[in-house]
C-alpha positions as CSV (number, residue, x, y, z in Angstrom):
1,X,0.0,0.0,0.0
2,X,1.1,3.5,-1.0
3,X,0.8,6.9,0.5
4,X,0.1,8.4,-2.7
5,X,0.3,12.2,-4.0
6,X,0.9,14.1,-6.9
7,X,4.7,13.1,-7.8
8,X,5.8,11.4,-4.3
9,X,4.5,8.2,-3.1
10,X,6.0,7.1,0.1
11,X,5.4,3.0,1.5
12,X,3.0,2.8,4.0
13,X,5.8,1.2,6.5
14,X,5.4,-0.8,9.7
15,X,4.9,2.3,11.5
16,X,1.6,2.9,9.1
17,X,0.4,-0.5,9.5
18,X,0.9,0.2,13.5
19,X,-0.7,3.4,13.0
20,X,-3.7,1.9,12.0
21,X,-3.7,-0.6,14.3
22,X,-4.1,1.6,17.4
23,X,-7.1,3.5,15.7
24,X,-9.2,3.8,19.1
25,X,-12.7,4.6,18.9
26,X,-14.5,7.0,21.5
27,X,-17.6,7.9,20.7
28,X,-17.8,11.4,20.1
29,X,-19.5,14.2,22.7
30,X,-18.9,17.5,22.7
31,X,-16.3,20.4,22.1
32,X,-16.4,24.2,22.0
33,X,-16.7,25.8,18.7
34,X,-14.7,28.8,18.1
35,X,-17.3,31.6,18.6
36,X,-17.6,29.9,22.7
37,X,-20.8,27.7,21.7
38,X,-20.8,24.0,22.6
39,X,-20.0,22.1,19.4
40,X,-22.5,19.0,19.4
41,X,-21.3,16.1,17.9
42,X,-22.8,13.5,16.2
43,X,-23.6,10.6,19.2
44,X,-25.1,13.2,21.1
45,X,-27.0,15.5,18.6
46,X,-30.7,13.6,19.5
47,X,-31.7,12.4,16.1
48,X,-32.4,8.8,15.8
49,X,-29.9,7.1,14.2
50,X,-31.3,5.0,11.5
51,X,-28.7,2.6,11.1
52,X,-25.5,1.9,8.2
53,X,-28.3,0.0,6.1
54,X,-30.3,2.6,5.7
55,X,-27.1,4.3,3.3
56,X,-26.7,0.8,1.8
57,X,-29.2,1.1,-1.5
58,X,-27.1,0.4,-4.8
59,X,-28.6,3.8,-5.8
60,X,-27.5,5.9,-2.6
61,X,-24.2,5.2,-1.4
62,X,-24.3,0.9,-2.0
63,X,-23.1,0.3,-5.9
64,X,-20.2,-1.7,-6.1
65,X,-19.1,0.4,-8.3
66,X,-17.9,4.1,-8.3
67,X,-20.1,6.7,-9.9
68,X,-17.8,8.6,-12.4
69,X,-20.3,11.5,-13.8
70,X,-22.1,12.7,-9.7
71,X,-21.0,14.7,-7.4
72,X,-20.3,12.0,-5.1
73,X,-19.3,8.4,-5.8
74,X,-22.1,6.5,-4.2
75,X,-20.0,3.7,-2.9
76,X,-19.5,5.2,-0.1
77,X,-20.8,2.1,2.1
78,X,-19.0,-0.5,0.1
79,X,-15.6,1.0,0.9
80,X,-16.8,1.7,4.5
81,X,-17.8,-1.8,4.9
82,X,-14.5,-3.5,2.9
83,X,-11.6,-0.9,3.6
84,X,-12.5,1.3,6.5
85,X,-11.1,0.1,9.8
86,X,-13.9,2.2,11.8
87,X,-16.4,-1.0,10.0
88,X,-14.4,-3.5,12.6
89,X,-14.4,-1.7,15.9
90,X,-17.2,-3.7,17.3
91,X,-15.4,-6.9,16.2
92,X,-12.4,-6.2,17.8
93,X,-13.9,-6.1,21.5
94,X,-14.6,-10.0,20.8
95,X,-11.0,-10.4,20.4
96,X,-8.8,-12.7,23.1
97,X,-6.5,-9.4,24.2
98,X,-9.7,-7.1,24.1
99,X,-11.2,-9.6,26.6
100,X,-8.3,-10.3,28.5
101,X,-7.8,-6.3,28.9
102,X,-11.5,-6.2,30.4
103,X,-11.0,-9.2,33.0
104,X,-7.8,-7.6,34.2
105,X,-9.8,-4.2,34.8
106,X,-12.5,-6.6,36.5
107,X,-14.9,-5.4,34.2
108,X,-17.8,-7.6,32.3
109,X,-17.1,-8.6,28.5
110,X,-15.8,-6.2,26.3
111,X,-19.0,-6.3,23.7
112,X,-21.4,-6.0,27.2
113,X,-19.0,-3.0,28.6
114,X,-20.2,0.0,28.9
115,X,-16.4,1.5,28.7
116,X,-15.3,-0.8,26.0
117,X,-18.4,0.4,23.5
118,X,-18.2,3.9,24.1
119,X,-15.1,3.2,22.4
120,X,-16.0,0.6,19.2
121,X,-19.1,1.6,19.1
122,X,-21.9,4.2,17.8
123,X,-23.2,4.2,21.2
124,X,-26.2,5.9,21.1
125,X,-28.9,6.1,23.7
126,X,-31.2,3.2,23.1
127,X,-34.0,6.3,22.3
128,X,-32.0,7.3,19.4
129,X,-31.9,4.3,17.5
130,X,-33.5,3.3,14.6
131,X,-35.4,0.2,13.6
132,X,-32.1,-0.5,11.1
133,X,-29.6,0.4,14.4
134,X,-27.2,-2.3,14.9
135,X,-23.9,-2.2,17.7
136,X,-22.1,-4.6,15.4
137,X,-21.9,-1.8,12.6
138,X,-18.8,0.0,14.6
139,X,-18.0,3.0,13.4
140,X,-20.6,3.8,11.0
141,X,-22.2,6.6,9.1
142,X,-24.0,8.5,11.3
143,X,-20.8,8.0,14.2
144,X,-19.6,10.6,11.9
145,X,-22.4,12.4,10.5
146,X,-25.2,12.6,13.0
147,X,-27.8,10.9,13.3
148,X,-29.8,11.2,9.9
149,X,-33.9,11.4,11.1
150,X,-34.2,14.7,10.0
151,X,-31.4,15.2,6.8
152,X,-31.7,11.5,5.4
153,X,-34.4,12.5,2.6
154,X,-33.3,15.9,2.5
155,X,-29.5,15.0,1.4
156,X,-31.0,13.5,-1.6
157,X,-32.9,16.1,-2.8
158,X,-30.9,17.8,-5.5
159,X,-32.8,21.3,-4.6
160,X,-31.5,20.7,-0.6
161,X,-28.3,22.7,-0.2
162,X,-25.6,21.7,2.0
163,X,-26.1,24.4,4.8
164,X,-29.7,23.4,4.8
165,X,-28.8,19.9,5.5
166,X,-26.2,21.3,8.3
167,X,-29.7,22.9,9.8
168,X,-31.0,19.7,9.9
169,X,-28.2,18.0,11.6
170,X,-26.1,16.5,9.2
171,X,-22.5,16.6,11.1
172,X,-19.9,19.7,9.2
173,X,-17.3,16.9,8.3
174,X,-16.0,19.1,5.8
175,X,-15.2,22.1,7.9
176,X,-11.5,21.1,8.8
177,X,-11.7,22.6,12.0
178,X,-15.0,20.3,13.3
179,X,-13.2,17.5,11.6
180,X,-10.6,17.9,13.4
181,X,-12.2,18.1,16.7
182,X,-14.7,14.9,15.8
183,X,-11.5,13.2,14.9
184,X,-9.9,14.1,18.0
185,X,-12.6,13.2,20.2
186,X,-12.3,9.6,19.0
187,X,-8.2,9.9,18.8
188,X,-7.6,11.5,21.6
189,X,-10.5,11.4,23.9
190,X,-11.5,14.3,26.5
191,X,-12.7,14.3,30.1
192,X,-15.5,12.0,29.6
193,X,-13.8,9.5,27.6
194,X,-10.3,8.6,27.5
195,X,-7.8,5.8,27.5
196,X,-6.2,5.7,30.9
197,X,-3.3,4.9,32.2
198,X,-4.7,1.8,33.8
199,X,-6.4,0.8,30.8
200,X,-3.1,1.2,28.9
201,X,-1.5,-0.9,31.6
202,X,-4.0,-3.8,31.4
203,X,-3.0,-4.1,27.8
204,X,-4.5,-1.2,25.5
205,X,-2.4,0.6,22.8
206,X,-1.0,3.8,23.1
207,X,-2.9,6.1,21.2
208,X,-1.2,8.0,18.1
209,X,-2.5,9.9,15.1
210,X,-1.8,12.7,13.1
211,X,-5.3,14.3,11.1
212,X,-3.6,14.9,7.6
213,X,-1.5,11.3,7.7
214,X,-4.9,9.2,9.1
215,X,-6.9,10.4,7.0
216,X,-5.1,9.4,4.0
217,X,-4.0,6.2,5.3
218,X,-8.1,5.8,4.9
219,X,-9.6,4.7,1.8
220,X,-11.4,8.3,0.7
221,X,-15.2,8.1,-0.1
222,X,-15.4,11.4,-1.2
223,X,-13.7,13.3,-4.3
224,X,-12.2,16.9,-3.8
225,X,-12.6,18.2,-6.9
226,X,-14.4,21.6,-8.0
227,X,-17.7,19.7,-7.7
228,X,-17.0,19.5,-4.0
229,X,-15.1,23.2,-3.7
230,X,-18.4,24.7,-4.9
231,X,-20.5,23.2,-2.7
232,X,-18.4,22.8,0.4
233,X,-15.4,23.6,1.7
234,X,-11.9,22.2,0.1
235,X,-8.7,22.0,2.1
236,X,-5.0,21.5,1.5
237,X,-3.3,18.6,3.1
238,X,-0.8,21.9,4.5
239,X,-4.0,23.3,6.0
240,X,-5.5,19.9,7.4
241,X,-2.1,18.9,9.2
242,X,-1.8,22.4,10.9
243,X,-5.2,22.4,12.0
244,X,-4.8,19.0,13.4
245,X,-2.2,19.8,15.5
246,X,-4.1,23.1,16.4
247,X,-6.8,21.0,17.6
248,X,-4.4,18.1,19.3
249,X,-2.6,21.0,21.4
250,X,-6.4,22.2,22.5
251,X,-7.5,18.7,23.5
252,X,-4.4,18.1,25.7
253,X,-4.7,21.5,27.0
254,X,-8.1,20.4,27.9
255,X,-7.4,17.3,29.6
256,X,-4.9,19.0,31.8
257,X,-7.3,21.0,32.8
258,X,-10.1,18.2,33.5
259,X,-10.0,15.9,36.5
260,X,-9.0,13.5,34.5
261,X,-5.6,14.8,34.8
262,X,-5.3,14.7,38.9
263,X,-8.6,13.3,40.5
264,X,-7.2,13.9,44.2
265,X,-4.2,10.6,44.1
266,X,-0.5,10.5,44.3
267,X,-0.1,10.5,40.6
268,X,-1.5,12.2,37.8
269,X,-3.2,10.7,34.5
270,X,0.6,9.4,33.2
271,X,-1.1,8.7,30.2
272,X,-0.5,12.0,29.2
273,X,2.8,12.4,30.0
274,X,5.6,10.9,27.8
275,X,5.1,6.4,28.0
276,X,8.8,6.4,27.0
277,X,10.5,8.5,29.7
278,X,9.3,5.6,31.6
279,X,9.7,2.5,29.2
280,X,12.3,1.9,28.9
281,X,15.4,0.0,29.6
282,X,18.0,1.8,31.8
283,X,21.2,1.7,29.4
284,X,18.6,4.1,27.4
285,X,20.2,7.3,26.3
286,X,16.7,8.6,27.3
287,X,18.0,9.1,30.8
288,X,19.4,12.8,29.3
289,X,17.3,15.8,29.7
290,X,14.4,16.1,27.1
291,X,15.9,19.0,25.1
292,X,14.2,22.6,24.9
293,X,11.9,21.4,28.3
294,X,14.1,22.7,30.9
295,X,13.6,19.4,32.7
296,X,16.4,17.6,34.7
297,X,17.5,14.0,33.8
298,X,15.3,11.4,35.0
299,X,12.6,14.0,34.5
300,X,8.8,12.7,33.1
301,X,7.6,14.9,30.8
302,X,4.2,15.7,29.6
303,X,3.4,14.5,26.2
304,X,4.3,17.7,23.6
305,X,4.4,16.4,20.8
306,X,1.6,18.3,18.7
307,X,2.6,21.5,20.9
308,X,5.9,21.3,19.4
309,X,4.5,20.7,15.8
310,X,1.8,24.1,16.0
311,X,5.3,26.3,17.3
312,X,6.5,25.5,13.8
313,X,3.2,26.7,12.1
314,X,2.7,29.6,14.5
315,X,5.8,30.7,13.8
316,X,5.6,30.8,10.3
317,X,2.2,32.9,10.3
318,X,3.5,35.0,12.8
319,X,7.1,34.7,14.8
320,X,5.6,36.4,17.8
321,X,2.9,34.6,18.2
322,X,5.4,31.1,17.7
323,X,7.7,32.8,20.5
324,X,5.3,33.4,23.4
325,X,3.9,29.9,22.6
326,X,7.2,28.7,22.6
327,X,8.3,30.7,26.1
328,X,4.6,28.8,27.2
329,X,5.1,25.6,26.2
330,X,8.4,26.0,28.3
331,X,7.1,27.6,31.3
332,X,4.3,24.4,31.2
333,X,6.9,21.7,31.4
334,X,8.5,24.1,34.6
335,X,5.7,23.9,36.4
336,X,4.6,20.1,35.7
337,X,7.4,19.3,37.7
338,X,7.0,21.7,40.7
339,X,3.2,22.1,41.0
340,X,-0.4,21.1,39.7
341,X,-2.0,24.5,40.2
342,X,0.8,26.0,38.4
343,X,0.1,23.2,35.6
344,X,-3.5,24.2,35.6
345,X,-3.3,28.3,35.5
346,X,-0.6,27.7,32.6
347,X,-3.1,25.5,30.5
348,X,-5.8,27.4,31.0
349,X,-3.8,30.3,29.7
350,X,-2.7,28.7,26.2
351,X,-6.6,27.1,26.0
352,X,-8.2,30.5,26.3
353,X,-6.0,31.3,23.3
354,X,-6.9,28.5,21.3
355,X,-9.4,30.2,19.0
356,X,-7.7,32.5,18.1
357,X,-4.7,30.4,17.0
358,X,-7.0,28.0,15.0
359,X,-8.5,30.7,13.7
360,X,-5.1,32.7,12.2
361,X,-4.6,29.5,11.2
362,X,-7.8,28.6,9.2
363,X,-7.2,31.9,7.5
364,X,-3.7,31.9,6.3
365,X,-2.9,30.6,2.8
366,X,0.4,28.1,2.9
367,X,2.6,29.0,0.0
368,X,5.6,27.1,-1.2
369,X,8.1,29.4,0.7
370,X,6.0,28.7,4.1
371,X,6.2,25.2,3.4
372,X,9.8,24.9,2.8
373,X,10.5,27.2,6.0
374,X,8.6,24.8,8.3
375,X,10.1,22.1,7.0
376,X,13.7,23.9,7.5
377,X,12.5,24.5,10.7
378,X,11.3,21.0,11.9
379,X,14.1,19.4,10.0
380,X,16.7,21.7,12.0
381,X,15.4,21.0,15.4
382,X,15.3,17.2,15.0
383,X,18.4,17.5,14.7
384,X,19.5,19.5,16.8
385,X,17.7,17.0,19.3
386,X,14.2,18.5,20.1
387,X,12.7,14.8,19.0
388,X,14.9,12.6,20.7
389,X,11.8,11.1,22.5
390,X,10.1,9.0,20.3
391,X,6.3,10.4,20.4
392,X,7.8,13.3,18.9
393,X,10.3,11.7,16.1
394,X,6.6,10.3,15.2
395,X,5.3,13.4,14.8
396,X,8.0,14.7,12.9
397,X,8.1,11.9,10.6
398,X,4.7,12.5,9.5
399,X,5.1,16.1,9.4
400,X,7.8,16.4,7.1
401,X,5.9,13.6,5.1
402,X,2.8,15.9,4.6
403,X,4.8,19.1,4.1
404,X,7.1,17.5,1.6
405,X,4.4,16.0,-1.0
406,X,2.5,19.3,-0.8
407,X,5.6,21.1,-1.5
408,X,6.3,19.0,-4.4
409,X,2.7,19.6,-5.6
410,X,3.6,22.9,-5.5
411,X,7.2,23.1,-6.5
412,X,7.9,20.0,-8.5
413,X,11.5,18.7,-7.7
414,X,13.1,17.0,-10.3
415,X,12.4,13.1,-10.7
416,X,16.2,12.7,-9.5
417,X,15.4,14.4,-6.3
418,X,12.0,13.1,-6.1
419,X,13.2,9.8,-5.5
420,X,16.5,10.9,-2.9
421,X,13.3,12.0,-0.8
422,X,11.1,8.9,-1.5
423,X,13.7,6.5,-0.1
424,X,14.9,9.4,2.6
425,X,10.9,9.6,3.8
426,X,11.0,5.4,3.7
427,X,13.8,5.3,5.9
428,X,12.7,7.9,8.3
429,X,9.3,5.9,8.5
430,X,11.1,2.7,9.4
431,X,12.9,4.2,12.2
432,X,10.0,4.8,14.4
433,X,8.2,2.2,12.9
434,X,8.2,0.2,16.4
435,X,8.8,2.2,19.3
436,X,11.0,-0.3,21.4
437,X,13.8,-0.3,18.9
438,X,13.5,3.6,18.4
439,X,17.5,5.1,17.7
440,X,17.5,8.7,18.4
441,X,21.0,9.2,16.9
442,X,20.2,6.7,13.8
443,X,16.8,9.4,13.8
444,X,18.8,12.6,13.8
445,X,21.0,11.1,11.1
446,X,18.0,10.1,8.8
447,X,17.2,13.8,9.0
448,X,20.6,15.4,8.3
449,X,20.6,13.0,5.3
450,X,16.9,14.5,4.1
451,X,18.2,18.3,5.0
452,X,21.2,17.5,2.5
453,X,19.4,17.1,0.0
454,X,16.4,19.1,0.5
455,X,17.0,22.4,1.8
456,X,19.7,24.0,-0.4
């Protein structure tokens, strides 16, 4: 399989395959839109949910084939139901570690817990589901897009417009900002749902995603083309990755700030903080102070991964704004090792500023010379050592993936060049592709070697 784009298509490595294979599912609740209101998503927005079948008909989104001359391609549910990983959720709570997971928590079967189907589940209150509703459907449709009682007919009528379906409920998937929150709600979680670190330790993957990459390791069952640009709103891949970690940094800002962070014990969520710090063996080089934290050796820091993405795109759009989030970002790790309230007051700080960011962002158009700047920039601080830890040398590995292809769809390097950077990208992807045997000096290499040849 093949990470495809214009001219660069990079080998969906071991560390894709892994990528996919911690895809955790929370069923979505609710965020805060940018103009304060409470963003409703789609398991809560109290419309029945009618159920995957009722999308099935050959002549909705069912043919087995795609439709070449509409505006959409009306297999939609085929590839949902063949190649979308969010089809199998369900079926993977009847799996042996899925069950073993559950009896170690002391909970009741996985497909029967409450905690295990928020998560693989459209779980729905029972009141909300239609006569076509079934569990075993996963991830399904209306997961995503609301629950269709009142837009179902509606979306079909050629007359309906897209905003008028919106009215009607119909989830705005294709605003990249409440994409990126929907996706984060299942990705990430938030204060009512979220991985622990106790259901980590009783066997669950860590979590790990990145919008722009996830998305595209997903088969696509919709077509951004002008038909699509004129009647919603199109996004580059640029825009999508910098809103996703826009969105990342304001989920983990507001999970510090939730109980779920310190609920009155010894120990905080350590879930949040960086896994590795932790585990790992002690001939690790990892024992060295996490570079531009501040922190001491043997220090735990808190997870910062997408925070240290966003200082790269904030700096670009405005340095000022990228240096006070920067002189935040430091300050935060300070007080995470001295004291919570500190923690808290620091987070709230940088959350309150949160629509604004997103919002700077949304609006700024990513050129060629931005692109190649950030990538200067992310490239340069690997290796200077900002990613020795390996959630972040994950991060930047898919970051310099995005930002390359769009640059080349932009800038078209040579075909010489274009394949130096296909086999450079390949190489960085297999160095974090499993976590355990991460290098950090191999890493920093593997970027020197893409710098070389890319930024001249």
């Amino acid at each position: 399989m093949f990470y495809q784009s214009k001219n660069i298509s990079v080998k969906q490595t071991k560390v894709a395959t892994l990528l996919m294979a911690l895809f955790v599912f929370i069923s979505p609740m609710s965020a805060v839109a940018l103009d304060g209101s409470a963003e409703i998503f789609p398991v809560l927005n109290k419309q029945i949910h009618k159920g995957v079948a009722s999308c099935a008909a050959s002549m909705c989104h069912g043919s087995v084939k795609e439709y070449k001359q509409t505006n959409i391609q009306h297999n939609e549910y085929i590839t949902w139901d063949k190649q979308d990983v969010h089809s199998r959720a369900y079926n993977k709570l009847f799996n042996k570690d899925f069950i073993a997971i559950t009896k170690k928590l002391g909970l009741k079967a996985p497909h029967e817990e409450p905690v295990c189907l928020a998560c693989h589940a459209s779980n729905v209150p029972e009141k909300f589901r239609g006569s076509k509703f079934q569990m075993s459907d996963g991830i399904g449709c209306e997961t995503c897009h609301g629950g269709s009682e009142n837009w179902l007919k509606s979306h079909t009528n050629k007359k309906a417009t897209h905003a008028q379906n919106l009215d009607k409920g119909l989830y705005p998937t294709d605003n990249i900002v409440s994409r990126a929150r929907l996706c984060m709600s299942c990705h990430y979680g938030n204060k009512d749902q979220f991985v622990t670190h106790d259901i980590m330790g009783a066997g669950h993957p860590r979590i790990s995603f990145e919008l722009d990459t996830f998305t595209e390791l997903q088969p696509k069952h919709f077509t951004q083309d002008k038909d699509y640009a004129d009647r919603k709103v199109a996004y580059t891949t640029v825009k999508a990755w910098a809103i996703g970690q826009a969105i990342a940094t304001e989920s983990v800002l507001a999970m510090v700030l939730s109980n779920k962070f310190h609920a009155q014990t010894l120990f905080p969520e350590l879930s949040m903080f960086d896994c590795h710090s932790c585990h790992h063996p002690m001939s690790d080089k990892s024992w060295q102070p996490k570079k531009g934290t501040g922190l001491k050796p043997g220090s735990v820091p808190l997870n910062d991964s997408s925070l240290l993405m966003l200082r790269h795109v904030l700096a670009q759009i405005n340095k000022g704004d990228g240096w006070r989030f920067k002189k935040k970002v430091l300050a935060l790790h300070s007080a995470s090792a001295k004291d919570i309230d500190a923690v808290r007051q620091l987070a709230n700080e940088m959350h309150v500023a949160m629509p604004d960011i997103i919002s700077s962002i949304e609006k700024h158009v990513f050129t060629a010379t931005d692109i190649k700047s950030m990538t200067s920039s992310i490239l340069n601080e690997g290796i200077w050592g900002g990613y020795n830890d390996y959630v972040a040398a994950e991060q930047c590995v898919m970051a310099i993936s995005v930002l390359t292809i769009s640059w080349d769809n932009m800038k078209a390097f040579d075909q010489s060049l274009r394949e130096q950077i296909k086999t450079e990208l390949n190489s960085m992807y297999s160095l974090v592709a499993d976590d355990e045997a991460y290098d950090q000096l191999a890493f920093r290499q593997s970027l020197i070697s893409l710098r070389d040849k890319l930024i001249r």
